[in-house]
C-alpha positions in Angstrom: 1.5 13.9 2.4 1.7 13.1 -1.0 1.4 9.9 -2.2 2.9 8.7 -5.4 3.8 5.3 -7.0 7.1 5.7 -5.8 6.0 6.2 -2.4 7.0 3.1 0.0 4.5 0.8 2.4 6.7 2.0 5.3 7.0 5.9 4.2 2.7 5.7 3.8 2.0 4.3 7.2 4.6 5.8 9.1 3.7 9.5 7.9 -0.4 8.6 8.1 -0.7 5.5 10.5 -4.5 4.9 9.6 -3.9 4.1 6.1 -2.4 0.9 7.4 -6.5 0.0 7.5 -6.6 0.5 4.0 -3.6 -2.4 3.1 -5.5 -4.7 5.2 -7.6 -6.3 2.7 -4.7 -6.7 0.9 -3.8 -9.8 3.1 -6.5 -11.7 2.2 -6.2 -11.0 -1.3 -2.3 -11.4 -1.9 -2.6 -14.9 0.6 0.2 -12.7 3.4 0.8 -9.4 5.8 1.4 -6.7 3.3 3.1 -5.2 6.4 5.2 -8.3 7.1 6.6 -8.6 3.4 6.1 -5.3 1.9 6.8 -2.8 3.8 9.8 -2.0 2.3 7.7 -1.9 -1.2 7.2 0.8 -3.4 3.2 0.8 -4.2 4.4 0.4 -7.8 6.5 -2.7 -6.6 3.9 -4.4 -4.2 1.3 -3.8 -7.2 3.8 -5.5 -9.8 4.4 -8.1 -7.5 0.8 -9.7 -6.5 -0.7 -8.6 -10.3 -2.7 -5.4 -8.3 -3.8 -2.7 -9.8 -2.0 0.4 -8.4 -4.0 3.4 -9.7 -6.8 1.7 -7.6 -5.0 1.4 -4.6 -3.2 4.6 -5.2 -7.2 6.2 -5.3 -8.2 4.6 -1.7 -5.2 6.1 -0.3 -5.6 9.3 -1.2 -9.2 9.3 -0.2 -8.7 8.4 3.1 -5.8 11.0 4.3 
């Protein structure tokens, strides 16, 4: 899979299901479930949104398929 800033929350997990590890510190910083409000998110959206910086998360995702 490759994963872009374009990609969606949904698309990433669905295609590579233990990547949905790697969103879960996200809860704790953003205050909510990424995977209850963002699913539907483009990384580039959720980043924008909660003031994250994608390339980082972009970086952990990639290293972990």
């Amino acid at each position: 899979m490759k994963i872009t800033e374009k990609s969606k929350i949904l698309e990433i997990v669905e295609e590579c299901p233990q990547l949905e590890e790697v969103f879960k510190p996200y809860d704790e910083i953003i205050g909510k479930c990424v995977m209850c409000h963002h699913l539907f998110d483009t990384l580039e959206e959720f980043c924008s949104s909660n003031n994250l910086n994608k390339e980082v998360l972009l970086n952990k995702l990639i290293e972990k398929i």
